[in-house]
N, C-alpha and C positions, 0 to 999 in steps of 0.2 A: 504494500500500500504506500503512494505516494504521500507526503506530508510536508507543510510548510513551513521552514525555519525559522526561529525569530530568537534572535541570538541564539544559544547552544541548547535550547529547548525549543522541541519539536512540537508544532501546533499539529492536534487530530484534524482530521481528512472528515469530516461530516459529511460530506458529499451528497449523502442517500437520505441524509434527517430528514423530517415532514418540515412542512408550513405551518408559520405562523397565522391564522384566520382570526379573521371576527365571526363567531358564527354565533348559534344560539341552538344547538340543534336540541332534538329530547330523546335522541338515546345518547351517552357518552361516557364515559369515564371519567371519574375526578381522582388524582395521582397525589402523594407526598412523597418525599424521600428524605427520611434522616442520614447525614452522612457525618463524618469525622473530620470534614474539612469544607473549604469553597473550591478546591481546585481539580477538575477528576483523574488529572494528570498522576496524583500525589497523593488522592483521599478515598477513602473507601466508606462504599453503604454500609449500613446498619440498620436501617431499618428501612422497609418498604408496604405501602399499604394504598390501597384503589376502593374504589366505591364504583357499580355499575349504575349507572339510572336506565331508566326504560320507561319512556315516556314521561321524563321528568320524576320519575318514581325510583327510590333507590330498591336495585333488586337482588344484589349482590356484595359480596365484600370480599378484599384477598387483602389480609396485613402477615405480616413475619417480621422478624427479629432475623439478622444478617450476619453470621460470626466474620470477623474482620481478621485481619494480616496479624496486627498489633493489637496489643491494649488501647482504648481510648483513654487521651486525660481526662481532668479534672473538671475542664471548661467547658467539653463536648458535654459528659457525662452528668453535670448540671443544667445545660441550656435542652437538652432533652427527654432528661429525667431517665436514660438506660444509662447501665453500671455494668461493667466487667462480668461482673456473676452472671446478668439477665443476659449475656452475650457468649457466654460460656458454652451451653448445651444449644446454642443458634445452629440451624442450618448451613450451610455454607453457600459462597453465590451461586456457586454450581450448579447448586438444588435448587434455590430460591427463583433466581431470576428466569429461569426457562418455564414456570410456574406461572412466573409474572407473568410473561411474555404472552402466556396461551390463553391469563385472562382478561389481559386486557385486549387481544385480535387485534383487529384494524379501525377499533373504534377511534371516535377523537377524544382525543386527550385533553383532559380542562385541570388547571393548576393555578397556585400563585405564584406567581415568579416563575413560572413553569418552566421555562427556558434553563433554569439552573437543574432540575429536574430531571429534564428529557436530556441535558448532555452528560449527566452522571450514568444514564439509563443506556444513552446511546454507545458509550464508550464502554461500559459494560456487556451488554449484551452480541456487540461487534465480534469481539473472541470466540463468542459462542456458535458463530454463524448465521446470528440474528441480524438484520441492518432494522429498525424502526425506524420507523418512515411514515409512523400514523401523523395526521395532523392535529396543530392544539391551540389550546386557547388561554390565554393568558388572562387573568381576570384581574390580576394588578394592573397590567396595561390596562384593562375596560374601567378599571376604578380610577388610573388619572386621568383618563378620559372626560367621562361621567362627570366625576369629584373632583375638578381642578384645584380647589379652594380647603383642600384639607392640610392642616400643618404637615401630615407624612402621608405615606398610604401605604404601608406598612398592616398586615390582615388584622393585626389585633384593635389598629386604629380606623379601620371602613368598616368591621365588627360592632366597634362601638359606637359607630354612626349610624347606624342598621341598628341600633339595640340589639344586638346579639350578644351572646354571654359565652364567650369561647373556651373551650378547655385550655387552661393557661399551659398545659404539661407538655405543650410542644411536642407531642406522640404525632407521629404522622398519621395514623389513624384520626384523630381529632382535627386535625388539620381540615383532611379532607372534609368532614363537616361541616366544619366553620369557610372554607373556601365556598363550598356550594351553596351554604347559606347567604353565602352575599356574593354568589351569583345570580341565586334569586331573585332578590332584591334590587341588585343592579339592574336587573331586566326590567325592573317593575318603572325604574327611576329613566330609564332610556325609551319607554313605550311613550311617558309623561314629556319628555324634554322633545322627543326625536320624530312622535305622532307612531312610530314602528319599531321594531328591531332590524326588521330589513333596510332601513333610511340609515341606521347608523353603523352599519355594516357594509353599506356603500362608502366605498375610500372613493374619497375625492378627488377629481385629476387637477393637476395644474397646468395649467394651458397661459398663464401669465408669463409674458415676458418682461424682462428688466428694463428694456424702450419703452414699454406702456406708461410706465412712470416718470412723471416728468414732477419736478417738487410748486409747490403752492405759494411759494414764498420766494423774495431773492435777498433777502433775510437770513443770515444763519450765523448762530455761536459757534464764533472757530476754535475756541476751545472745549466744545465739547467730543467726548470719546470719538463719538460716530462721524464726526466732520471729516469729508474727504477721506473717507473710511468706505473701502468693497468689502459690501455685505454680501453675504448667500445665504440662502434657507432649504433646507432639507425637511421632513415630512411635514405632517399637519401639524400644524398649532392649533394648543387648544385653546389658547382667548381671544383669538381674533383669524380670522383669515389673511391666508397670507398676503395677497392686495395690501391691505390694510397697513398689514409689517412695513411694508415696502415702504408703501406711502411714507410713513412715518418717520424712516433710514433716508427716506429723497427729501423731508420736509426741514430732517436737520441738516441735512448737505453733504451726506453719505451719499453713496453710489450701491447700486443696485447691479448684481451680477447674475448672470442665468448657472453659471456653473464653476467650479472652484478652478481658480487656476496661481500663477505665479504673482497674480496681481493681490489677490483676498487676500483681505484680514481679517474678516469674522465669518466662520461659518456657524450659524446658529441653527442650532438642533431641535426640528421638532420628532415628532410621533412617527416613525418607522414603522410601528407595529403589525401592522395587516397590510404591508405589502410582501404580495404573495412573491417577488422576484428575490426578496431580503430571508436570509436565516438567520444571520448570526447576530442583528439588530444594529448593524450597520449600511448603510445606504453608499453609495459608489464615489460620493460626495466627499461622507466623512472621509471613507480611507482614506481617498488621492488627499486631501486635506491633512491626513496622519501621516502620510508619505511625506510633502511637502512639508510639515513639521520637524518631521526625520531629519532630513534634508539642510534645517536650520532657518527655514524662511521664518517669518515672523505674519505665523497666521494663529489665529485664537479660535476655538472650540468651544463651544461655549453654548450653556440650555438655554431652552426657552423662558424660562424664569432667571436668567443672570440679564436677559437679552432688555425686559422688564425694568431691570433693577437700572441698567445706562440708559433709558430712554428717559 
């Protein structure tokens, strides 16, 4: 398998992962995975646990306990509530994940942060002769969506905005729960906001070009950040449209770019999420923009909400 270098550690080959969707479907599976780390290079499961729905109805369940390489410390074995003992008489992944694998089929995959998930899942099951390739959905991304206006969006924090009362034990079993419960919810808050769920499941195209914009003013603080500053934008935003962005970059006497080049200083990052040509939750933008960083240009990266904070 070929793989791509990035200093003297080797990036996995995802090649065969599924798609990120916005969908809403009513049969699916909702995933957790407890692991010993953030990295799947270097961290092993420990715990793995699925919920089936069927028709919106939960109609199934598959959790296990994952015996690992090494002992877990301190820090895992606190923020998840398993100990060494309860990991002791654990199956091994060997056993586990080809288990997983047959229940959770070809359905779609619904999670929080899912994406950390499916690539612990992916790079595991890969050895085995598995490639997963189911599609998923992301309900943190649908929650900053939705919820722009929440201090974090973090599941115990769109929980307690849902009034939901989640099991704090951070079992991945609970998890699952508590993710579907405010998937539910969020469905109810996007019928309210969107008139459908299919209206906000359409990704918007952007057909705006950087010549449309011409500024409103010939007026401008030259010592503001964005003066005589090329802007770019990358997915949706979610408080305004991006026109709008624009406008605002042309009104302080910024300039307006269709696509990153040697000239950009700011690329600002919206919502990637649900495009279906993106897996790894970067757009073709960002990269060359992280290339050109490489490189030593002096271009900035930079969210939607820092984009905010200089206008």
């Amino acid at each position: 398998m070929l793989s791509l270098q990035i200093g003297n550690v080797p990036k996995p080959d995802r090649s065969g992962k599924g798609k990120s969707i916005a969908a809403f479907p009513s049969d699916y599976v909702v995933i957790d995975v407890e692991t010993t780390g953030l990295d799947p290079t270097y961290c092993e499961i420990i715990e793995l646990s699925a919920i089936k729905y069927v028709g919106g109805v939960a109609a199934d369940r598959f959790t296990s306990l994952v015996k690992p390489t090494d002992p877990i410390d301190d820090y895992i074995s606190k923020l998840t509530g398993i100990t060494n003992e309860m990991l002791e008489t654990a199956p091994s992944p060997a056993v586990v994940l080809p288990d997983f694998s047959m229940f959770i089929s070809d359905s779609v995959l619904v999670g929080y942060n899912v994406n950390f998930d499916i690539n612990f899942l992916y790079d595991n099951l890969l050895p085995l002769g598995v490639t997963l390739s189911n599609s998923f959905v992301d309900v943190l991304r649908i929650a900053r969506r939705v919820l722009p206006d929440l201090p974090n969006h973090k599941l115990i924090t769109v929980a307690d905005f849902f009034g939901i009362s989640p099991d704090i034990s951070h079992r991945a079993l609970a998890d699952c729960e508590t993710c579907n419960n405010c998937y539910s919810k969020l469905q109810a808050v996007i019928i309210e906001k969107y008139g459908s769920l299919d209206a906000f499941a359409v990704k918007p195209k952007h057909n705006l070009k950087a010549s449309d914009i011409t500024a409103n003013t010939s007026h401008f603080d030259t010592s503001h950040p964005l003066y005589n500053k090329v802007c770019v934008f990358t997915g949706t935003l979610e408080r305004m449209t991006r026109k709008e962005a624009m406008q605002i970059v042309a009104d302080l006497g910024g300039i307006c770019g269709n696509s990153v080049t040697k000239k950009t200083n700011y690329l600002i990052l919206g919502n990637n999420d649900f495009c279906s040509s993106i897996k790894d939750g970067k757009s073709s933008k960002q990269k060359k923009a992280e290339a050109l960083a490489l490189d030593g240009l002096d271009i900035q990266i930079i969210s939607e909400n820092v984009f905010y904070e200089l206008i």
